[in-house]
C-alpha positions as CSV (number, residue, x, y, z in Angstrom):
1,X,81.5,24.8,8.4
2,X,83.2,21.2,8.8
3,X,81.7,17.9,7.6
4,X,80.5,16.7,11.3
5,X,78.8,20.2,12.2
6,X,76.5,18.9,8.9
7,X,76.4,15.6,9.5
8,X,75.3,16.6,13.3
9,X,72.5,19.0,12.1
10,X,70.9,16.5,9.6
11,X,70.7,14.0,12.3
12,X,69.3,16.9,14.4
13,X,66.9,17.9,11.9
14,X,65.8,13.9,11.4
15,X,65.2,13.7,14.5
16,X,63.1,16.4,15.2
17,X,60.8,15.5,11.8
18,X,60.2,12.5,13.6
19,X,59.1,13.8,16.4
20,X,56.5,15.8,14.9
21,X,55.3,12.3,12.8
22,X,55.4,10.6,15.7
23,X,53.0,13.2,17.8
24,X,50.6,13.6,14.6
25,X,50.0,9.8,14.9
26,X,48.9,10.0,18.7
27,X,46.9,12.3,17.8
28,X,45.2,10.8,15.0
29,X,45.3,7.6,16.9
30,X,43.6,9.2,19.9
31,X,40.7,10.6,18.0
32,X,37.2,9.0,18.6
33,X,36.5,6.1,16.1
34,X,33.3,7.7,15.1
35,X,35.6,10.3,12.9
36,X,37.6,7.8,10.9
37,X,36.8,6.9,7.6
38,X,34.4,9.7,5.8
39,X,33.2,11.3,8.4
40,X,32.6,8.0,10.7
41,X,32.6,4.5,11.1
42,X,28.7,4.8,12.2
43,X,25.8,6.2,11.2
44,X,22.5,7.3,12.2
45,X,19.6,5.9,10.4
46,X,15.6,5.7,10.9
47,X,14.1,2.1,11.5
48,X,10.8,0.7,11.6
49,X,9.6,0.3,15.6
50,X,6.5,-1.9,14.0
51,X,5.9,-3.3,10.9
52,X,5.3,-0.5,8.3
53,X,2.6,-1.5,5.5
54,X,2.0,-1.1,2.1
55,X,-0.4,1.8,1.3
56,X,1.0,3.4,4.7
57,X,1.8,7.2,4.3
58,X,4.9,9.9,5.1
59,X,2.3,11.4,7.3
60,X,1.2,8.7,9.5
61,X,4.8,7.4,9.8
62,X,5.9,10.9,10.7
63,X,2.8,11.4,13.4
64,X,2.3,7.6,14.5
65,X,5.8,7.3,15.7
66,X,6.2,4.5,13.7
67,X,10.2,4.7,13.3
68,X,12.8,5.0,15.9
69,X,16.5,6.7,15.0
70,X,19.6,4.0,15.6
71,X,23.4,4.1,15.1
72,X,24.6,1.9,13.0
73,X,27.9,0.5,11.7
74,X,28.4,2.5,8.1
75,X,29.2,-0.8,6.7
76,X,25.5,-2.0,7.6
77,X,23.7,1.3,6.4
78,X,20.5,-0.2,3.9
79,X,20.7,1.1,0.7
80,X,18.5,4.4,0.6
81,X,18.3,4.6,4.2
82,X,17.0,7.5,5.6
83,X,17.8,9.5,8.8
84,X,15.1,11.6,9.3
85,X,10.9,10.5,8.3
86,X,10.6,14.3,6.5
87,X,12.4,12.9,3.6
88,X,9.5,10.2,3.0
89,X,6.7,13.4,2.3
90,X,4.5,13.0,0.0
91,X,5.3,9.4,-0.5
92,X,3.8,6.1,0.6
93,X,4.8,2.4,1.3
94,X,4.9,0.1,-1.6
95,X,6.5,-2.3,-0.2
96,X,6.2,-3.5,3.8
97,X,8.8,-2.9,6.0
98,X,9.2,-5.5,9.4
99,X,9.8,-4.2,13.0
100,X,13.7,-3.5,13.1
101,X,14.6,-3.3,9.5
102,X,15.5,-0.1,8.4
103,X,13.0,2.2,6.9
104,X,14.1,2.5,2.7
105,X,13.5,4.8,0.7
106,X,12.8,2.3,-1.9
107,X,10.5,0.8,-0.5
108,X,8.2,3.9,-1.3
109,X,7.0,5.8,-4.3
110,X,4.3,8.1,-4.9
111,X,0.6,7.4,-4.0
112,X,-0.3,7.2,-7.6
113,X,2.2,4.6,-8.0
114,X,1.0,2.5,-5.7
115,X,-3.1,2.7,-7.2
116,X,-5.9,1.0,-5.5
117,X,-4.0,-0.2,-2.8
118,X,-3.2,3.4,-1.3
119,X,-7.3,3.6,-0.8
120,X,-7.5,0.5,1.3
121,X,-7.5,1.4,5.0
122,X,-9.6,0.0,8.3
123,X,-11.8,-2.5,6.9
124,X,-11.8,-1.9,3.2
125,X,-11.1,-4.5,1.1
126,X,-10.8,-5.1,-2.7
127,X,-12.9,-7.8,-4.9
128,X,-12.8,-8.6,-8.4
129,X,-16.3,-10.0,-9.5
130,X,-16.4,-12.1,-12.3
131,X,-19.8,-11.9,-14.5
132,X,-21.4,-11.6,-18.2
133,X,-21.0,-8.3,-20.3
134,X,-24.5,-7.7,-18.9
135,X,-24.3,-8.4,-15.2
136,X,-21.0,-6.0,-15.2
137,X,-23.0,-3.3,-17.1
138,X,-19.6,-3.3,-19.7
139,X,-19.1,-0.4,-22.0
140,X,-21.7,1.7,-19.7
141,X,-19.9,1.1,-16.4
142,X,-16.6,3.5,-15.8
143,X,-13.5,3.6,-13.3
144,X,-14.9,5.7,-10.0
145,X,-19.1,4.9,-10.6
146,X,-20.9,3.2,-7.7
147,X,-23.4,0.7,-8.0
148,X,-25.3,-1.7,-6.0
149,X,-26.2,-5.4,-6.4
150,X,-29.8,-6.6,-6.9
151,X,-30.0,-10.4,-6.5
152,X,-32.8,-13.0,-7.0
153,X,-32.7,-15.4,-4.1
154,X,-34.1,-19.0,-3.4
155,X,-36.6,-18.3,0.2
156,X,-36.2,-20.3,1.9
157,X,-32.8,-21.7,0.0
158,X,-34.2,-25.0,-0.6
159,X,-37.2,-23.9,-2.1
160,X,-38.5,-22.9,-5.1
161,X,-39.9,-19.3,-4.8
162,X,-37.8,-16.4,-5.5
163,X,-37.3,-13.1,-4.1
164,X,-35.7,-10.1,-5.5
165,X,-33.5,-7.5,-3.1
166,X,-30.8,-5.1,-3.5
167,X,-28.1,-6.8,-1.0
168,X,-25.4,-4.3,-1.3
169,X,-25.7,-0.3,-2.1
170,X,-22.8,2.0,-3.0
171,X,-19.8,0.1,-4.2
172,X,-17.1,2.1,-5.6
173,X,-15.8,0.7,-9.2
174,X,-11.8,0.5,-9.1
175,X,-11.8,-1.4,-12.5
176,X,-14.9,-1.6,-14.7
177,X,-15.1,-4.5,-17.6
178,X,-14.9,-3.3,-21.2
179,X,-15.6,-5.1,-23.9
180,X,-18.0,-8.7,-24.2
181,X,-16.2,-10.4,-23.3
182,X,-15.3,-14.1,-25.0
183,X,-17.5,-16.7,-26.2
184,X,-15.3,-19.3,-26.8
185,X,-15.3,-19.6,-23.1
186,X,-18.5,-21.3,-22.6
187,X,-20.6,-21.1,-19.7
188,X,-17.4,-19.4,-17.7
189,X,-17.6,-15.4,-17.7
190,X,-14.4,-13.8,-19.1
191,X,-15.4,-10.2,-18.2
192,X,-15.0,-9.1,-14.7
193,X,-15.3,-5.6,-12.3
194,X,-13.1,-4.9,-9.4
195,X,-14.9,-3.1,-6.3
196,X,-13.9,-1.8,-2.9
197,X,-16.4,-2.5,0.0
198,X,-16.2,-3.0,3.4
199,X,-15.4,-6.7,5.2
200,X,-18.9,-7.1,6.1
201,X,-19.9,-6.5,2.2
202,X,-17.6,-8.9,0.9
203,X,-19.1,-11.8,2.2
204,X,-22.4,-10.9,1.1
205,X,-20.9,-10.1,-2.4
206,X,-19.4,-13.9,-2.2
207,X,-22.3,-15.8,-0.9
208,X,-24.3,-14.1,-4.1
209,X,-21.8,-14.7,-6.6
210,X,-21.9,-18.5,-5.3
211,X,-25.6,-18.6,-4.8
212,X,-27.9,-16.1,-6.6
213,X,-28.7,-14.7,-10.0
214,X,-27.9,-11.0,-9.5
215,X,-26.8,-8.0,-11.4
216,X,-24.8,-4.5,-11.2
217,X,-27.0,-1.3,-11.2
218,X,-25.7,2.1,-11.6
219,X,-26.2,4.9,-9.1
220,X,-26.6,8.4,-10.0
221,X,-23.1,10.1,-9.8
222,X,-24.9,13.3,-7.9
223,X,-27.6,12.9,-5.1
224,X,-28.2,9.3,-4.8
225,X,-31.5,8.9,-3.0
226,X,-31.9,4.8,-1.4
227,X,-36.1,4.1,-1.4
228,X,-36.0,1.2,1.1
229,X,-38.8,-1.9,-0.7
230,X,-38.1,-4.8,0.9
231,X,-37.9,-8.2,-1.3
232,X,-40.0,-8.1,-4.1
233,X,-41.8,-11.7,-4.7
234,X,-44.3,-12.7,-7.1
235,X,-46.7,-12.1,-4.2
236,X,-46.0,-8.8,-4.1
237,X,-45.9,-8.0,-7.9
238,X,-49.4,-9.7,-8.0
239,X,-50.7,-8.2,-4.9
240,X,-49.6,-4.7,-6.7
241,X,-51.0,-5.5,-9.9
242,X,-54.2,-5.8,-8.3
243,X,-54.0,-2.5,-6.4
């Protein structure tokens, strides 16, 4: 074969390698953005329709349609975003999440993890209660015990007789006090209880902290019976003695 019949063929053969780059590229170039780079230059992730808050659980977000599904550029995926509310079971919100953000799986953990707080729901509210060692019943009084709150109260408030009523029943002990607290305090308790009640209770919890002498009685842990007696007064403790 001469030297131009090769010279020929390697410019044929050139030519026709380029052809086939050349056609790779427009095909690559015509293919749908959403399959460049990894799979895609979007994503899908879940995000929060309403504000999400803490104590919330997988179930309710799953059932309360809580979370709508949006594509995203990848480049603005949240770290630990999630796609689908199934991978949230058995977990709950410990940290809220705000209408349009997307829902994180660290912003939950398990329900133990997040403690008293994953209790609180409707009106249920926490309150830590500040008293003596013998007000807060400490080293008798345990985490999960109810009790209710007897209180000796001014009638009428600017007067001097007294009364004596139970003004709250069946408070649940989140945190009882241990110990007796410190002396060197004074006058100014340094033991205190923390107790869920309702939002109705905790200002009658307030008012008699601020207002009253009163004290924390344990209820029996199985069959609590209440016995309704009205306000006990030194009327009625001599009007008894006498019967």
């Amino acid at each position: 074969m001469t030297r131009p019949s090769l010279d020929l063929r390697n410019v044929l053969i050139a030519l026709a390698l380029g052809a086939v780059a050349a056609a790779i590229a427009a095909m690559y170039a015509s293919r749908p953005a959403s399959s460049h780079a990894g799979g895609g230059t979007t994503a899908r992730v879940l995000v929060a329709k309403g504000d999400i808050a803490i104590g919330t659980t997988a179930d309710r977000i799953a059932t309360g349609g809580l979370t709508a599904t949006r594509v995203v550029s990848r480049a603005d995926v949240a770290p630990g975003a999630i796609t689908d509310a199934a991978q949230l079971t058995g977990l709950v919100a410990t940290e809220p999440t705000f209408a349009g953000e997307q829902v994180s799986l660290r912003r939950f953990g398990s329900a133990g993890a997040e403690g008293e707080r994953a209790g609180l729901r409707g009106d249920l509210r926490i309150a830590q209660l500040p008293g003596d060692a013998d007000q807060l019943l400490a080293g008798t009084l345990r985490d999960g015990d109810r009790v209710d709150v007897v209180a000796s109260l001014r009638n009428p408030e600017s007067g001097e007789s007294h009364v004596s009523t139970v003004v709250l029943r069946n408070l649940l002990v989140l945190s009882a006090a241990t110990g007796a607290g410190d002396s060197s305090l004074g006058d100014k308790p340094s033991l205190s209880v923390r107790l869920q009640l309702t939002d109705p209770q905790e200002q009658k919890l307030f008012w008699v902290e601020k207002n009253a002498d009163w004290t924390l009685v344990l209820r029996p842990a199985v069959d609590p019976v209440d016995v309704p007696s009205g306000q006990v007064s030194s009327a009625t403790l001599a009007g008894a003695a006498r019967g």
